[in-house]
Backbone atoms as SQL, in Angstrom:
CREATE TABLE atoms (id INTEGER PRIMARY KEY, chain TEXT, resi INTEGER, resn TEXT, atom TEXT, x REAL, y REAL, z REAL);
INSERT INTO atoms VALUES
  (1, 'A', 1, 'UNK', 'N', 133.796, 151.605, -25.020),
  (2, 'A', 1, 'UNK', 'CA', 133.256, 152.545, -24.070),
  (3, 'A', 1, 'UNK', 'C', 131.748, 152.624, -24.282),
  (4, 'A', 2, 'UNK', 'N', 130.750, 152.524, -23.216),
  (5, 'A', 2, 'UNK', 'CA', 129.754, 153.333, -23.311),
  (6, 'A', 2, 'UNK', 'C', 129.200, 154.179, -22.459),
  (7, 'A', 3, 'UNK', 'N', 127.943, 154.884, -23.579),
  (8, 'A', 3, 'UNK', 'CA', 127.320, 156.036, -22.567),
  (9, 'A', 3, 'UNK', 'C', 126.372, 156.217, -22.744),
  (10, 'A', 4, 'UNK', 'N', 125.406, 156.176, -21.514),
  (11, 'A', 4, 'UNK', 'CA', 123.836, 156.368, -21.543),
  (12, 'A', 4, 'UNK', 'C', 123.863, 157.877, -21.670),
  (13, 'A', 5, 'UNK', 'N', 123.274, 158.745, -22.732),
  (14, 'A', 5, 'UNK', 'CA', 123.072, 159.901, -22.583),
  (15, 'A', 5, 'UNK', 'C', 121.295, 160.335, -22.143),
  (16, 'A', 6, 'UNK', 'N', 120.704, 159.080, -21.786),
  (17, 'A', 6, 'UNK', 'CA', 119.445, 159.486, -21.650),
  (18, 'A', 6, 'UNK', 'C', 118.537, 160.169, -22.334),
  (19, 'A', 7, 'UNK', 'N', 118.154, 161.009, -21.752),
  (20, 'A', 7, 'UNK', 'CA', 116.946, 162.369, -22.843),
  (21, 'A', 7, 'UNK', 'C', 117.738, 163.105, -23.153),
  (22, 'A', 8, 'UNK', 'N', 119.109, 163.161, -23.043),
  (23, 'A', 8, 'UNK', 'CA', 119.725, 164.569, -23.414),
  (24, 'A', 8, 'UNK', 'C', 119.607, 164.970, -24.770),
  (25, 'A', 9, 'UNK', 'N', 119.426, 166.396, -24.511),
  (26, 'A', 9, 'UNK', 'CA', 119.138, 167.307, -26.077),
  (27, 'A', 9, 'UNK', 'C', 120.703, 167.025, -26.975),
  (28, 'A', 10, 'UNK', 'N', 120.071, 167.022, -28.540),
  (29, 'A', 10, 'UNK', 'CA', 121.474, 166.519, -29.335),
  (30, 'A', 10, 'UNK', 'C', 122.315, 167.578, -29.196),
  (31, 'A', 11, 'UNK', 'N', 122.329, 169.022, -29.131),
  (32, 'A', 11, 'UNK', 'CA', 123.022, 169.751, -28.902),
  (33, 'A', 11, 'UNK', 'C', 123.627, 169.556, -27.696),
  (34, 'A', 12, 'UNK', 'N', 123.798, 169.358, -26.680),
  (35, 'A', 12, 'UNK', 'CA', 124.226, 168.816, -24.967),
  (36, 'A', 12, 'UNK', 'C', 124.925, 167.477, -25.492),
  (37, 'A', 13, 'UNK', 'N', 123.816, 166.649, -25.936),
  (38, 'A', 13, 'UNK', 'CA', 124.734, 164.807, -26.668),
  (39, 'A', 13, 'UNK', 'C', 125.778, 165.318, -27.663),
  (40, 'A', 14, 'UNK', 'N', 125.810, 166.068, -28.118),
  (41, 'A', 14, 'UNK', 'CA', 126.873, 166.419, -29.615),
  (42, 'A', 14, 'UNK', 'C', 128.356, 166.538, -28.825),
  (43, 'A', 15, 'UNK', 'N', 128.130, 167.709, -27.891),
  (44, 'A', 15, 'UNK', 'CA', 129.453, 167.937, -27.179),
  (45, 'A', 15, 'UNK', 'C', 130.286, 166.798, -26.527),
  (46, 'A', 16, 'UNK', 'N', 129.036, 166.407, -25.487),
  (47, 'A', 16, 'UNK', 'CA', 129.602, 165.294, -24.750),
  (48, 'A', 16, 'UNK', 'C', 129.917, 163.975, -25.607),
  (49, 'A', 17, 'UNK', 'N', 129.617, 163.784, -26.427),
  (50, 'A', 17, 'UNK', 'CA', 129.919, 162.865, -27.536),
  (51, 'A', 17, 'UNK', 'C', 131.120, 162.890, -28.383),
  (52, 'A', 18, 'UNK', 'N', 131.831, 164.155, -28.554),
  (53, 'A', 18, 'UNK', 'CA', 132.761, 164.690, -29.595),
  (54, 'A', 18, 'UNK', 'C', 133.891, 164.492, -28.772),
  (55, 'A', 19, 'UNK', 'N', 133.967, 165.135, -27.197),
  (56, 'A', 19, 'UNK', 'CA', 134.716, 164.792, -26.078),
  (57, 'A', 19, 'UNK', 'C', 135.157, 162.949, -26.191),
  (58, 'A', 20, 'UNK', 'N', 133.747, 162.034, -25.976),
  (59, 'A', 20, 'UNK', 'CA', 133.943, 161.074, -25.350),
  (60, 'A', 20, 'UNK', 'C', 135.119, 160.472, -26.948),
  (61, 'A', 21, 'UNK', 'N', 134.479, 160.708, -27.749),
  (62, 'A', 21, 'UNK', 'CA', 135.628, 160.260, -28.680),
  (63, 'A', 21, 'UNK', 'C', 136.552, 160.575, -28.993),
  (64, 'A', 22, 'UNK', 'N', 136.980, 161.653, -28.693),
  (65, 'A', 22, 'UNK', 'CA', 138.266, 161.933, -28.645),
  (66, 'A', 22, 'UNK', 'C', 138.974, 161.335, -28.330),
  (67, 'A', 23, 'UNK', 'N', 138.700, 160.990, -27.146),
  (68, 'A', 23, 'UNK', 'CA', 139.635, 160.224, -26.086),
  (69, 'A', 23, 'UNK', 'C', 139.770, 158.828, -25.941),
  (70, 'A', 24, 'UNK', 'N', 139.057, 158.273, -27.277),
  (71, 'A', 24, 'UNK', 'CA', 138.890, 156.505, -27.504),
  (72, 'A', 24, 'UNK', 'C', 140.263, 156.380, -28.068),
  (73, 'A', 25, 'UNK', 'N', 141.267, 155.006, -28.174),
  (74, 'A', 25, 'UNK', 'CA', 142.098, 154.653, -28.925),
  (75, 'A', 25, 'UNK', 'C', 141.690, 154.260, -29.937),
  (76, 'A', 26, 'UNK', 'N', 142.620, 154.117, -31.435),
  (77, 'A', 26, 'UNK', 'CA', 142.363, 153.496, -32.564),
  (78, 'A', 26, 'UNK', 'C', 141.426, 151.896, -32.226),
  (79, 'A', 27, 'UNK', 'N', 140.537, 152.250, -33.403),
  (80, 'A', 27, 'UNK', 'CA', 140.351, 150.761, -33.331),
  (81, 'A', 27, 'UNK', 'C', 139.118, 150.398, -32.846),
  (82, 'A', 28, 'UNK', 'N', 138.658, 151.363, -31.574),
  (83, 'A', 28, 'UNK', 'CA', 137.623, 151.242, -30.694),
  (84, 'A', 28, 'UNK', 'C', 136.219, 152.267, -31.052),
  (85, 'A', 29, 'UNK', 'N', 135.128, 151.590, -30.293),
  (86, 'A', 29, 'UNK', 'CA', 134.017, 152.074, -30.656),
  (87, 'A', 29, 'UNK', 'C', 133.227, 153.013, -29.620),
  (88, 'A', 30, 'UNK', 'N', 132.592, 153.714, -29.958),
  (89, 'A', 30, 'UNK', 'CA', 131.293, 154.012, -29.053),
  (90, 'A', 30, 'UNK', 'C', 130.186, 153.791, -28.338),
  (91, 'A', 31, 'UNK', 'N', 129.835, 152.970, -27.617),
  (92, 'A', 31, 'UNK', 'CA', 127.946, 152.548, -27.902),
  (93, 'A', 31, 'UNK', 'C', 127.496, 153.601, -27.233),
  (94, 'A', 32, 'UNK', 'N', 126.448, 154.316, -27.788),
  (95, 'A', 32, 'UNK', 'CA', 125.761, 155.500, -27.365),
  (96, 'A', 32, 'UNK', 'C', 124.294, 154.918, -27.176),
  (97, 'A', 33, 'UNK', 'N', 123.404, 155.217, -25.901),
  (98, 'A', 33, 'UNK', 'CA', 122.368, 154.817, -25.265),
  (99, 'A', 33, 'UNK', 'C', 122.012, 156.337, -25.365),
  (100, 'A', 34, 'UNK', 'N', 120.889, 156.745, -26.529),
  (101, 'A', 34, 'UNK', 'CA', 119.919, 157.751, -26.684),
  (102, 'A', 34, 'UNK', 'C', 118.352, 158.229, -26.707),
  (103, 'A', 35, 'UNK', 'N', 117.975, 158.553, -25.420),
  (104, 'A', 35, 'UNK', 'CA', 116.429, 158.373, -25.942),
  (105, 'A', 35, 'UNK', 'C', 115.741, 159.541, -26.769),
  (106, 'A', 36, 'UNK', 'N', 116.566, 160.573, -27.030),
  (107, 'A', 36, 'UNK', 'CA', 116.128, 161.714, -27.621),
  (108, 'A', 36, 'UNK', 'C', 115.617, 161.252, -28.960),
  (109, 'A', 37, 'UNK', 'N', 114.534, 161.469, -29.012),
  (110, 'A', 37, 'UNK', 'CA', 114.085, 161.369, -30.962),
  (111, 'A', 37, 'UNK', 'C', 114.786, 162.079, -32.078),
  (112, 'A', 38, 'UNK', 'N', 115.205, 163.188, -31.421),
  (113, 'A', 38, 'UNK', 'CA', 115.994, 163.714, -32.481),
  (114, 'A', 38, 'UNK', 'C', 116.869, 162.733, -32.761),
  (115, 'A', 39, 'UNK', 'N', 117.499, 162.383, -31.884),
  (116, 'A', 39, 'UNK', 'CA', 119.108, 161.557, -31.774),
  (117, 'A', 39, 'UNK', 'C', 119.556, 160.811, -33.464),
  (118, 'A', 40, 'UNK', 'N', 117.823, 160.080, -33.577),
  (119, 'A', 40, 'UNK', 'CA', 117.973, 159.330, -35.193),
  (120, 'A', 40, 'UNK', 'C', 118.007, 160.152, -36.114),
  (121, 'A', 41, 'UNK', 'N', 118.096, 160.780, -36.150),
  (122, 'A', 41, 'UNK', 'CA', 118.039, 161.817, -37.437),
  (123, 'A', 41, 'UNK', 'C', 119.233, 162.790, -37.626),
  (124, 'A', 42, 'UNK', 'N', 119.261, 163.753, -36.493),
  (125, 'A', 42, 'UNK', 'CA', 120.825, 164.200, -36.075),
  (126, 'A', 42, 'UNK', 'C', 121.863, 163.474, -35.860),
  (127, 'A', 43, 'UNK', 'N', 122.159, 161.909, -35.303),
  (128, 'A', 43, 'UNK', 'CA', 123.382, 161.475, -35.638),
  (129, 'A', 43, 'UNK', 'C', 124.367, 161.486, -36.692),
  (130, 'A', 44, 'UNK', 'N', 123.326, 160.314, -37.625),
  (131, 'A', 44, 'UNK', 'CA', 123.706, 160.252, -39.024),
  (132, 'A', 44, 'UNK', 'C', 124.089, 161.424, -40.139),
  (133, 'A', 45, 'UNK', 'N', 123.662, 162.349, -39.641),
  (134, 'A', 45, 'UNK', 'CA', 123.926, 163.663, -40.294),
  (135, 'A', 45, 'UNK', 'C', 125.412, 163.787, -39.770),
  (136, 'A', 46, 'UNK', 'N', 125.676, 164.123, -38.148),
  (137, 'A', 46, 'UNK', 'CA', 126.504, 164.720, -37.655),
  (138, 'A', 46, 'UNK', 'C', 127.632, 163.996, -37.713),
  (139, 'A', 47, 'UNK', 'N', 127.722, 162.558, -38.293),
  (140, 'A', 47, 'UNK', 'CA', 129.062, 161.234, -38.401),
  (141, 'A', 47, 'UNK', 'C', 129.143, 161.712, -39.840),
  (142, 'A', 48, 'UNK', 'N', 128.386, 162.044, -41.056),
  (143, 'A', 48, 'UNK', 'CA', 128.681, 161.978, -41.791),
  (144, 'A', 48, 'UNK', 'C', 129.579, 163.163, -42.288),
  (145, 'A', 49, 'UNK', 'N', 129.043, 164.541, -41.997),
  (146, 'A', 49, 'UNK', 'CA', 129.779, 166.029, -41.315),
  (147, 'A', 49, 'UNK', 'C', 130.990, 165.677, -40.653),
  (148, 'A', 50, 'UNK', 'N', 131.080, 165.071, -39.850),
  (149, 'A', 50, 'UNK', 'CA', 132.688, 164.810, -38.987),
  (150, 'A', 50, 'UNK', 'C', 133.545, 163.509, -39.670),
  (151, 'A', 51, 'UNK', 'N', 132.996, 162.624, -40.106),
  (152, 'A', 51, 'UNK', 'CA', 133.917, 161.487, -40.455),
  (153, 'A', 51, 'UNK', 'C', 133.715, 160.341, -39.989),
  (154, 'A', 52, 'UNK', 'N', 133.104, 160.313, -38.952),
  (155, 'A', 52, 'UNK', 'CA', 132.967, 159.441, -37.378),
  (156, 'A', 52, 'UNK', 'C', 132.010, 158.302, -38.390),
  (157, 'A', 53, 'UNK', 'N', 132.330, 156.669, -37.884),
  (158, 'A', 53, 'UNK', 'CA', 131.471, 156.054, -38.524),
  (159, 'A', 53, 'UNK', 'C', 130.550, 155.460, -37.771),
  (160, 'A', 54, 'UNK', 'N', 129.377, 155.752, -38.443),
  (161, 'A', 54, 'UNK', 'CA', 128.304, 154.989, -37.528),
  (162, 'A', 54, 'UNK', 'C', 127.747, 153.694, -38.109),
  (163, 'A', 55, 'UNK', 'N', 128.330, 152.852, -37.213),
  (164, 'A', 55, 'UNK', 'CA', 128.022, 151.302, -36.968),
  (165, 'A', 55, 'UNK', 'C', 127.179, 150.652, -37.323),
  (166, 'A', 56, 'UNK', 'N', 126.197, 150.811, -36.262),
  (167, 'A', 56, 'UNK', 'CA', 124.657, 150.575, -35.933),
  (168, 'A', 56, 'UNK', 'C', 124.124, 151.894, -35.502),
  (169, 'A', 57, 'UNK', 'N', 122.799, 151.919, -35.789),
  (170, 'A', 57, 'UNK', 'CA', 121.882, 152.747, -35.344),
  (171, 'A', 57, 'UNK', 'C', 120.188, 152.097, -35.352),
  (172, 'A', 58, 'UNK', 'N', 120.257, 151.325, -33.813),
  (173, 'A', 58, 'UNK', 'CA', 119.014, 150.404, -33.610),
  (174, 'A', 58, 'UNK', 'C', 118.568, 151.588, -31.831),
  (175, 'A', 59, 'UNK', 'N', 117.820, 152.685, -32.480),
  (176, 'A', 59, 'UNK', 'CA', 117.708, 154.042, -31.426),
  (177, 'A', 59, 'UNK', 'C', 116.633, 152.800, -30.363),
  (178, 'A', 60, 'UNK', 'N', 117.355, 153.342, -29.262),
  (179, 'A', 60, 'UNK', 'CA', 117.365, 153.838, -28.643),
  (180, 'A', 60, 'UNK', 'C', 119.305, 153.749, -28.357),
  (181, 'A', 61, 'UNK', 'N', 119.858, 152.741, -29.057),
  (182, 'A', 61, 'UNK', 'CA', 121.593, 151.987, -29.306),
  (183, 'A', 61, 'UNK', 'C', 122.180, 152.401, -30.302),
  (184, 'A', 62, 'UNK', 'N', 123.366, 153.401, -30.438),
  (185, 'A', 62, 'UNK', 'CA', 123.915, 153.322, -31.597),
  (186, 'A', 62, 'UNK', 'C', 125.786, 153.082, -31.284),
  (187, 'A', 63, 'UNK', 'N', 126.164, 152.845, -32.406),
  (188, 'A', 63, 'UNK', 'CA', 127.451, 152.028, -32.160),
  (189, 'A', 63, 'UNK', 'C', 128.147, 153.189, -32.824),
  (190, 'A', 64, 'UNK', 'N', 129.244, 154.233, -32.794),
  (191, 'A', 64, 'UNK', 'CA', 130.466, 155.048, -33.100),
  (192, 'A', 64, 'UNK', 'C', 131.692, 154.470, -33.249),
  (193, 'A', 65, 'UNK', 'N', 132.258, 154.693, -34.549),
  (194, 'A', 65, 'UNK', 'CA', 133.483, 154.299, -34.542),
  (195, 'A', 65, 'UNK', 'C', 134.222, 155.950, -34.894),
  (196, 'A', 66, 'UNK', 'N', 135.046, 156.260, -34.401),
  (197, 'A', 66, 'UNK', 'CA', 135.791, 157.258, -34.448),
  (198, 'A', 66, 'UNK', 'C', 136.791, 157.126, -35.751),
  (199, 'A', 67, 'UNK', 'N', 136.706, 158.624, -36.564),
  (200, 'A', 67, 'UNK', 'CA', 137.129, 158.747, -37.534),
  (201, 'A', 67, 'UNK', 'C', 138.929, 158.279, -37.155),
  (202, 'A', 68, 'UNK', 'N', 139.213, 157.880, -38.577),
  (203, 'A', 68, 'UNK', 'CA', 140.879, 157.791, -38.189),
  (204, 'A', 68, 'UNK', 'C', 141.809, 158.709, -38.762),
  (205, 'A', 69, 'UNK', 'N', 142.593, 159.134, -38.005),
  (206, 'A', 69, 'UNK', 'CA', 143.354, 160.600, -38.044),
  (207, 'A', 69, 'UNK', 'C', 144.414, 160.084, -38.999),
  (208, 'A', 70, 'UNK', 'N', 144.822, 160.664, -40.414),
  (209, 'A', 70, 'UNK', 'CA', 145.671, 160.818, -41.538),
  (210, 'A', 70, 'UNK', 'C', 146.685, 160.999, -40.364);
């Protein structure tokens, strides 16, 4: 799956992001298209807080792999 989130603020990207993975099957990834500056700094924080693995992170591109549910 991907998603251009554009300029969106990480708080606005966080939600819509937490949603979009939810709803991925095992196995599968994210690519997230971010131009927010925060985005590099708040991701990696916020995958490491949730579980979620982050891939790549080449900003303005980062790659999500969704944590796997015990």
């Amino acid at each position: 799956m991907r998603w251009d989130a554009g300029r969106m603020g990480c708080g606005e990207l966080i939600v819509g992001l937490k949603q979009r993975l939810a709803t991925l099957p095992p196995g599968s990834s994210l690519e997230l298209l971010a131009e927010d500056p925060g985005v590099s700094e708040d991701l990696p924080a916020w995958c490491r807080l949730t579980g979620h693995r982050l891939v790549e992170a080449h900003p303005p591109r980062y790659v999500i792999e969704p944590r796997k549910e015990a």
